[in-house]
C-alpha positions as CSV (number, residue, x, y, z in Angstrom):
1,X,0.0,0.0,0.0
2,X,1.5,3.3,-0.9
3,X,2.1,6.0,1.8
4,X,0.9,9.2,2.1
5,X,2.8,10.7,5.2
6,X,5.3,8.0,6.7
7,X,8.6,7.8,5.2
8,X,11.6,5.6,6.2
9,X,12.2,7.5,9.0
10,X,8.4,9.0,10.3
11,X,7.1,12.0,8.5
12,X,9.4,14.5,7.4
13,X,9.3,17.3,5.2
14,X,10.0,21.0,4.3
15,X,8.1,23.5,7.3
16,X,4.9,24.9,6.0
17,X,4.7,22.5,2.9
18,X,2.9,19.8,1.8
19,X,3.2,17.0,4.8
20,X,4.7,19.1,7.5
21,X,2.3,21.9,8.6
22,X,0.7,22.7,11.9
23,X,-3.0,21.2,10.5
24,X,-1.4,17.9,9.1
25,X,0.3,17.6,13.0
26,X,-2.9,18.1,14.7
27,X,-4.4,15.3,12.7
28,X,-1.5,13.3,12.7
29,X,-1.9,13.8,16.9
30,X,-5.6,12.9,16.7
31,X,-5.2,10.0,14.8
32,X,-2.0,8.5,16.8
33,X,-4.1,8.9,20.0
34,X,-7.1,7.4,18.7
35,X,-4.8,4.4,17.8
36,X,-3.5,4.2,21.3
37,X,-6.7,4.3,22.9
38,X,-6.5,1.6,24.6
39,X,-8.0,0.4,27.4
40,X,-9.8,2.2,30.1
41,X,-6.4,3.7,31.9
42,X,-6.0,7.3,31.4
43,X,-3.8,7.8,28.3
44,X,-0.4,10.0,28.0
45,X,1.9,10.5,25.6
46,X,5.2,11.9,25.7
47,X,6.7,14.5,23.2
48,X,10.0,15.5,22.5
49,X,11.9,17.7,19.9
50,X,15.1,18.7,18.7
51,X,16.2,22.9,18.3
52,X,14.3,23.7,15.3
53,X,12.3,27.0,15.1
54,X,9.3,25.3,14.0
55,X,9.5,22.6,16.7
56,X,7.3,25.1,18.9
57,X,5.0,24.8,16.3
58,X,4.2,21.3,15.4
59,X,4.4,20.6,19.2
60,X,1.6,22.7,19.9
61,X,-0.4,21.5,17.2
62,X,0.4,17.8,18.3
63,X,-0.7,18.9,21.8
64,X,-4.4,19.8,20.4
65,X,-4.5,16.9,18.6
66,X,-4.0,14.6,21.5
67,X,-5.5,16.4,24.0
68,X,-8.2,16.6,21.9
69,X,-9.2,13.0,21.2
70,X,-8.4,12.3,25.3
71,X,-5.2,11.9,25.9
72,X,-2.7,14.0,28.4
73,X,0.4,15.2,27.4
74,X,3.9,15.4,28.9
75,X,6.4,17.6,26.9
76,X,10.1,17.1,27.8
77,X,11.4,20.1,26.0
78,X,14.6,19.8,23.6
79,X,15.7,15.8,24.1
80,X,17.6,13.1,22.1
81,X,15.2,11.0,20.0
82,X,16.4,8.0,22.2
83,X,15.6,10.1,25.3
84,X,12.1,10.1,24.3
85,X,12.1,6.3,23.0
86,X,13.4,5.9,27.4
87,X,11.0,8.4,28.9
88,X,8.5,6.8,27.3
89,X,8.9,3.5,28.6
90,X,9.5,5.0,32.3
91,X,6.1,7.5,32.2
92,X,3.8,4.3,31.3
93,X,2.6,6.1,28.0
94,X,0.8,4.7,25.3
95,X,3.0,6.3,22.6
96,X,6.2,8.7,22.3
97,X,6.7,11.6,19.4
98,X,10.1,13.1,18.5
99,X,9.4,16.1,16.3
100,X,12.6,16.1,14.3
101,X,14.1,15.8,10.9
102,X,17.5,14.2,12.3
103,X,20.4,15.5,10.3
104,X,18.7,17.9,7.7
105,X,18.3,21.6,7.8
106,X,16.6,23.6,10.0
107,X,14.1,24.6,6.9
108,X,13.2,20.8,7.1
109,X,11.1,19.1,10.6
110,X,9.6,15.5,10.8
111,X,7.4,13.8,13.1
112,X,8.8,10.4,14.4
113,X,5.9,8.2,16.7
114,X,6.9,5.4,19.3
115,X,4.7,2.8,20.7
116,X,4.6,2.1,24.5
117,X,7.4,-0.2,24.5
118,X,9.7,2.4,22.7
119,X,10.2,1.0,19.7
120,X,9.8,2.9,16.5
121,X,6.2,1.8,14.6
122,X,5.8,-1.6,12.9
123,X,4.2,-0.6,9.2
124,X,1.1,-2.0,10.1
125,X,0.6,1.0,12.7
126,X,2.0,3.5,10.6
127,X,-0.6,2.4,8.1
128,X,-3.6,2.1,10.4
129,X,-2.7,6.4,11.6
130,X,-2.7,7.1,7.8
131,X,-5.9,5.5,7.6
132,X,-7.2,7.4,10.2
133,X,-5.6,10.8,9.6
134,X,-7.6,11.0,6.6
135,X,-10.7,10.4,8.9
136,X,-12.9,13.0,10.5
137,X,-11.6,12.4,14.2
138,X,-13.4,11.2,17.2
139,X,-13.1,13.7,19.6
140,X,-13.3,13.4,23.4
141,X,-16.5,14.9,25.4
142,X,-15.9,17.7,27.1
143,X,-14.8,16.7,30.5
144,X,-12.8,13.9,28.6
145,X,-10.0,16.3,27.0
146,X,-6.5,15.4,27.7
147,X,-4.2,18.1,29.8
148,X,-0.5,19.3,29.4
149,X,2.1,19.2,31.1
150,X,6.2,20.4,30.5
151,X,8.3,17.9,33.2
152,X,11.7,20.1,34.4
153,X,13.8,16.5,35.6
154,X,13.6,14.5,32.1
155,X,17.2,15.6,31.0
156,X,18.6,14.2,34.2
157,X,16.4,11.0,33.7
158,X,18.5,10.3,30.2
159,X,22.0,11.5,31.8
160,X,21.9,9.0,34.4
161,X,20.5,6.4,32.1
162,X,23.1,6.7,29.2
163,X,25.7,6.5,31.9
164,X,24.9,3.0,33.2
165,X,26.1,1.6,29.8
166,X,29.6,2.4,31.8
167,X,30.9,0.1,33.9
168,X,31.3,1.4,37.4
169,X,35.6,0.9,37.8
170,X,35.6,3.3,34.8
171,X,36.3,6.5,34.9
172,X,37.4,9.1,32.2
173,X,39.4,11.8,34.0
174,X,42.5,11.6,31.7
175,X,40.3,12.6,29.1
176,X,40.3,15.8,26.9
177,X,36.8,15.4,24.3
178,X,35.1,17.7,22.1
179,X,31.7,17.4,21.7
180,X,29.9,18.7,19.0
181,X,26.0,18.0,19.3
182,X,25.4,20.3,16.2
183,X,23.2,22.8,17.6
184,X,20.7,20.6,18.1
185,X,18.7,18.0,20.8
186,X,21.8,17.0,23.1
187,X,23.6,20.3,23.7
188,X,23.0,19.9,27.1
189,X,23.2,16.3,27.6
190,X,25.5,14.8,25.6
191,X,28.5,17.2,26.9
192,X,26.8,17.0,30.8
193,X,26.9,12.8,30.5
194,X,30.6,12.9,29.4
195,X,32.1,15.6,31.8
196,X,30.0,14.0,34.9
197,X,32.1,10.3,34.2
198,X,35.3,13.0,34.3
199,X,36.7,13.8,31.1
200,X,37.5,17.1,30.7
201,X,34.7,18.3,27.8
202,X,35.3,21.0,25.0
203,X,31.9,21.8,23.4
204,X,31.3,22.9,20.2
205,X,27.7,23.5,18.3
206,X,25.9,24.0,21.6
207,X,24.2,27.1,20.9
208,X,21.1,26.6,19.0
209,X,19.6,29.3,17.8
210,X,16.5,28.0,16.2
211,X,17.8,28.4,12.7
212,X,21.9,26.6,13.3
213,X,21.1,23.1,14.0
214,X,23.0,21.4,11.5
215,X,24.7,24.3,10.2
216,X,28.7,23.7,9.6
217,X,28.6,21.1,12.9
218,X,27.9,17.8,13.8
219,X,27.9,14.6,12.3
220,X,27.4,15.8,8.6
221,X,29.5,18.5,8.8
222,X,32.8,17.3,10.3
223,X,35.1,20.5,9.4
224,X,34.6,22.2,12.7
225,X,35.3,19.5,15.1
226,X,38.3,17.8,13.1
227,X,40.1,21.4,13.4
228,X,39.2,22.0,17.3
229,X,40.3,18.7,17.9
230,X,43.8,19.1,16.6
231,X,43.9,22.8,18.1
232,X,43.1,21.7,21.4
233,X,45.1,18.6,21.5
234,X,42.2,16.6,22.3
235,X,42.4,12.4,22.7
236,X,39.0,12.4,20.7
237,X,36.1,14.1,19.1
238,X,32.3,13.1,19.4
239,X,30.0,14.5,17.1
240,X,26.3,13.9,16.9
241,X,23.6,15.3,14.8
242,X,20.5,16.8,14.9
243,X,18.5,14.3,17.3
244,X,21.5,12.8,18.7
245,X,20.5,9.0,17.4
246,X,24.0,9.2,15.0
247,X,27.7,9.4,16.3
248,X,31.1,10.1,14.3
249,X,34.0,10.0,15.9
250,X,37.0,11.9,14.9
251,X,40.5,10.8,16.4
252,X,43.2,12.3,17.9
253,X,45.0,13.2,14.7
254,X,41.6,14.5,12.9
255,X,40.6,11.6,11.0
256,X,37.0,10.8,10.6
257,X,36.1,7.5,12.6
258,X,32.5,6.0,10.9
259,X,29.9,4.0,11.7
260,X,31.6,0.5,10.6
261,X,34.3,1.3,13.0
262,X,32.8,1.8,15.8
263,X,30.4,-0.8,15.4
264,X,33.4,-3.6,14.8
265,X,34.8,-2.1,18.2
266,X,32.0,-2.4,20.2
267,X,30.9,-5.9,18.6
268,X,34.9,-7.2,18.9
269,X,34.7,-5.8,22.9
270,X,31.2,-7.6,23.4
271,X,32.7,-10.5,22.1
272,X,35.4,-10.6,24.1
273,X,33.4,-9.8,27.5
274,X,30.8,-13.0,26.0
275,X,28.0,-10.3,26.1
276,X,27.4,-10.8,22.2
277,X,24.4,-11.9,20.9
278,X,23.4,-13.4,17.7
279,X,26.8,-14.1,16.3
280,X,27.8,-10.6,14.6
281,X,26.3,-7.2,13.6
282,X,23.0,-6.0,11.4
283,X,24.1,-3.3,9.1
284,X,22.7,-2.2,6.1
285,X,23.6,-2.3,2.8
286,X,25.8,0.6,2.5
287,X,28.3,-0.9,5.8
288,X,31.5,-1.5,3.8
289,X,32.7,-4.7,2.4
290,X,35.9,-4.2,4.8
291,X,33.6,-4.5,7.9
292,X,32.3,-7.5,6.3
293,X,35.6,-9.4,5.7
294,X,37.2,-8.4,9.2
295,X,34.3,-9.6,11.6
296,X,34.4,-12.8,9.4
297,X,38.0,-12.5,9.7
298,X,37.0,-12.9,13.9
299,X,34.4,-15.4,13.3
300,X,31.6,-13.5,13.1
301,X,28.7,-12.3,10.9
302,X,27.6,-9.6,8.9
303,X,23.5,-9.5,8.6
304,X,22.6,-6.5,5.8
305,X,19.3,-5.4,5.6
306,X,17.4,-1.9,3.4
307,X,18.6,1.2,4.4
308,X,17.2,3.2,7.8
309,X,17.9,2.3,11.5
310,X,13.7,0.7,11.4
311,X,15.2,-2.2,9.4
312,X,18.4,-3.3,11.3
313,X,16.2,-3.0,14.4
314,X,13.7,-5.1,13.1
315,X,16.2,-7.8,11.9
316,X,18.0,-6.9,15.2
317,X,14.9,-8.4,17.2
318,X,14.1,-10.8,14.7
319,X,17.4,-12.4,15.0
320,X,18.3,-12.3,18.6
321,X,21.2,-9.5,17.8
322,X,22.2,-6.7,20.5
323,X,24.2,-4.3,18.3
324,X,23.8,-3.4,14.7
325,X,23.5,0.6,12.6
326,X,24.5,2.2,9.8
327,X,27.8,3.4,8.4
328,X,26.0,7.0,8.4
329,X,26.6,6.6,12.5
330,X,23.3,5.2,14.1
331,X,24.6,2.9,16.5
332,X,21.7,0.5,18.1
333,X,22.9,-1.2,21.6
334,X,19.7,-3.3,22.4
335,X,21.4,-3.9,25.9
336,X,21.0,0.2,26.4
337,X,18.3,1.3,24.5
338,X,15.5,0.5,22.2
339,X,16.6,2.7,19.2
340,X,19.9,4.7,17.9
341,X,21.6,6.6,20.7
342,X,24.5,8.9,19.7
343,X,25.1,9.3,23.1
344,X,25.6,5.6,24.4
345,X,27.5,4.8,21.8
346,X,30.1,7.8,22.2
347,X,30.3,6.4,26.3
348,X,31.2,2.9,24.7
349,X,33.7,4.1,22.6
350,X,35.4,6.3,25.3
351,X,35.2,3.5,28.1
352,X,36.6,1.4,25.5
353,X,39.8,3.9,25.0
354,X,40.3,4.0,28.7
355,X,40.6,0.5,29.1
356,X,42.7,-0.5,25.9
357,X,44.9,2.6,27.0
358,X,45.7,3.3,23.3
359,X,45.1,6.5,21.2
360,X,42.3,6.7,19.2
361,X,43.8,6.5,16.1
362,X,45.5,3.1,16.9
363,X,42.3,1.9,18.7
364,X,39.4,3.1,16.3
365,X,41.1,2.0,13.2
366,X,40.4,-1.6,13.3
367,X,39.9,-2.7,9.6
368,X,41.2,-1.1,6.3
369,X,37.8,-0.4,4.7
370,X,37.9,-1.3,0.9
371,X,37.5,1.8,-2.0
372,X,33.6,3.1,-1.7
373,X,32.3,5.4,-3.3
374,X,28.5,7.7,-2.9
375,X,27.1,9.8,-5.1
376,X,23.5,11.3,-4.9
377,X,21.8,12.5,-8.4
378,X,18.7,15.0,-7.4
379,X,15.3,14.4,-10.1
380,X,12.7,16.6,-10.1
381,X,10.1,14.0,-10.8
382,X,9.2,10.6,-12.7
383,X,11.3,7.3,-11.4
384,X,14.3,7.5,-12.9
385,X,15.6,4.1,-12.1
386,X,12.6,2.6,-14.5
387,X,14.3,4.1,-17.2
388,X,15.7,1.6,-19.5
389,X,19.1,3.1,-20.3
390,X,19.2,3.2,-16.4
391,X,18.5,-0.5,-16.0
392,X,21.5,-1.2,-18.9
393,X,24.1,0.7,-16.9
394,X,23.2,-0.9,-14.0
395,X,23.6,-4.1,-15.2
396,X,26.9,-3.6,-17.0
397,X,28.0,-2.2,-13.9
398,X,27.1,-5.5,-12.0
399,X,28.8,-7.7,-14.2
400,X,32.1,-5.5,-14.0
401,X,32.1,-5.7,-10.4
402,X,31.1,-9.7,-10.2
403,X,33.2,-11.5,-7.8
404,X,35.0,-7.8,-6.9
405,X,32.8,-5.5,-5.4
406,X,29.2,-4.2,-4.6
407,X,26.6,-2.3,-6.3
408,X,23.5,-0.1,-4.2
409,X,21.3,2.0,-6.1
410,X,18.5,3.6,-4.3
411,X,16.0,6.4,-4.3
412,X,15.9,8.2,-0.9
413,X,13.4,7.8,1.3
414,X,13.3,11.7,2.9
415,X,14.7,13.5,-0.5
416,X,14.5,13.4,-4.4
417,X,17.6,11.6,-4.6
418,X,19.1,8.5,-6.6
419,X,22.2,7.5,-4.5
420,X,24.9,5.7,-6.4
421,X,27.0,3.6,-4.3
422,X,29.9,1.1,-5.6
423,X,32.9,-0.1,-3.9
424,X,35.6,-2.7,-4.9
425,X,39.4,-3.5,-4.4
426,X,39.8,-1.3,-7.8
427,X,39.4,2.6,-6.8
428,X,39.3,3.7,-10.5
429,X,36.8,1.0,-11.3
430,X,34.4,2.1,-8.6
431,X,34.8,5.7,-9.6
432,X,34.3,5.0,-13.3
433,X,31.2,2.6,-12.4
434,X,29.5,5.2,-10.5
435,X,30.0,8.0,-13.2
436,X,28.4,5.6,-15.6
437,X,25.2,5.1,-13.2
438,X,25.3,8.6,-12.4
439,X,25.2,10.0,-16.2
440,X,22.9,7.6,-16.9
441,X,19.9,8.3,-14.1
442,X,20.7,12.4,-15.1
443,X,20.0,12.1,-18.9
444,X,16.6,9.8,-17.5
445,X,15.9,12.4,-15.3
């Protein structure tokens, strides 16, 4: 069935445009509440955002929708997306909201739901809310209408969550870390988390202004924090994005640490400790064939699944695995949390450097990742990859790289992109593959 809001990631789009307007998150409230009612218990839901200027917006306009079909509100304020996944779980709510569109600009907001257990949606849900949000909604009788309510303690709630993923003999007091959270939902808690356990904390991007998150910092934007690293003489640098559900990590020398990295750290520790589970990692298809080769290299498995952080978690659950994300930086650590957490991940990394006493670089470095290459192509309509002189160069491409490489080509699920992605032990070949593509989908498109 073809969708009309959700996306890959929740509902996302451009602020006061098609999908993402104040009426649309009214009736995207109404119709989430009228979901979760259920059961004669008095319902709540929890709602979080990131920094974004219209964030005060859609949150008021989810607060009338909810409170208007019956259900009472708690607002937490600005909050990491896997704050809100945790706070939703502790308050007994029926369903969590994260209004944020993650890593994009500030021009751009999304709506992300959570059920009561704080996982993100199964489709089925997701489908049964579009059903309904194109329904006249059911409101609540008068003395039925939900209340609101902002809670002042849910920042410290997360802080001393995210820091049990330490162990308690671990402290990081010889520590210098920069910590970008890119103007966005863990400026406060991100750096506060990190300097409580004792390193000594340099922030960066943790002024948000309404209009900045995103801008020149964080995860996607790595300039900043690579140069105030090596100025300051830092050990490491930790850089989030907008919601805080992604980490990078750039070492002591300024080079960018990605998400296959860290994740064949944390899974090699696990193993190590016998806290792995399920034999290896879920990554998606874009994870690089190096990460591949060296956890089979430590007798382990690679599970890939469709891009997003919804389909490694599924698979995740499905398969009985406790760590899997994306190369992009979502880091999932069932043990810690129910979805992507920047922030836990950035803890496990640091504990990690303090035990192996070894720099980052040496430490963070633990596989030689093979020659990848990404390339996005923007369309302004039709579907490209239909095209038949699309298809040919696709499947040219394929046969060159048989036996010696990859081939992922995939429209976005948040943008009007067709990414291009090839890799191989050839670095011209993979270039010269993806051109080919690349041409290929603009003269289609």
């Amino acid at each position: 069935m073809a969708r009309k809001f959700f996306g890959t990631d929740g509902i996302r789009g451009r602020t006061n445009a098609g999908v993402m307007t104040a009426a649309t998150a009214m009736k995207v409230g109404q119709a989430a509440g009228r979901h979760f009612l259920r059961g004669s218990h008095r319902h709540r839901v929890v709602i979080g955002k990131d920094t974004r200027l219209s964030g005060y917006m859609l949150e008021n306009a989810l607060v009338a929708g909810f409170t208007s079909v019956g259900m009472d509100v708690v607002m937490t304020g600005p909050l990491p997306t896997p704050a809100i996944a945790l706070l939703t779980r502790e308050l007994r709510a029926d369903v969590g909201v994260m209004i944020s569109a993650s890593h994009n600009p500030y021009e751009d907001n999304g709506i992300k739901l959570f059920g009561p257990d704080g996982f993100k949606l199964s489709d089925e849900d997701e489908l049964a809310i579009e059903a309904l949000i194109d329904e006249d909604p059911v409101l609540a009788d008068a003395a039925e209408v939900g209340r609101a309510r902002r809670i002042d303690d849910a920042r410290g709630r997360y802080i001393h969550a995210v820091k049990q993923c330490v162990a308690n003999d671990i402290r990081f007091d010889d520590l210098k870390v920069v910590v970008d959270c890119a103007n966005g939902a863990a400026y406060q808690a991100a750096p506060s988390a990190i300097w409580e356990l004792g390193a000594k904390v340099i922030p960066l991007g943790v002024s948000p202004n309404g209009t900045n998150i995103n801008r020149d910092v964080g995860s996607t934007s790595l300039a900043a924090i690579k140069a105030k690293v090596v100025e300051e003489g830092a050990d490491i640098g930790i850089a989030l994005d907008g919601d805080a559900d992604r980490l990078i990590v750039v070492d002591e020398k300024g080079q960018t640490v990605d998400g296959d990295q860290i994740m064949a750290l944390i899974a090699l520790r696990m193993k190590e400790r016998g806290s792995l589970r399920g034999g290896g990692v879920v990554a998606t298809v874009m994870s690089n064939l190096g990460l591949e080769r060296h956890l089979q290299a430590n007798g382990l498995t690679l599970e890939r699944t469709a891009v997003g952080d919804r389909y490694v978690l599924e698979r995740m659950r499905e398969g009985g695995f406790n760590v899997g994300g994306e190369q992009s930086g979502h880091m999932i650590l069932l043990d810690h949390g129910t979805t992507g957490d920047g922030t836990v991940a950035a803890l496990r990394v640091l504990a990690s450097l303090v035990r192996s006493g070894k720099r980052a670089s040496e430490l963070l470095h633990q596989f030689d990742p093979v020659p990848q290459l990404l390339k996005n192509v923007r369309y302004s309509g039709g579907k490209p990859l239909e095209h038949a002189a699309v298809k040919a160069a696709i499947a040219d491409a394929e046969a060159e790289l048989s036996g010696k490489g990859r081939l992922v080509i995939r429209a976005s699920g948040t943008e009007p992109l067709i990414r291009v992605m090839a890799e191989g032990d050839d670095a011209g070949q993979v270039e010269r593959v993806v051109d080919t593509i690349c041409d290929a989908v603009r003269s289609a498109a």
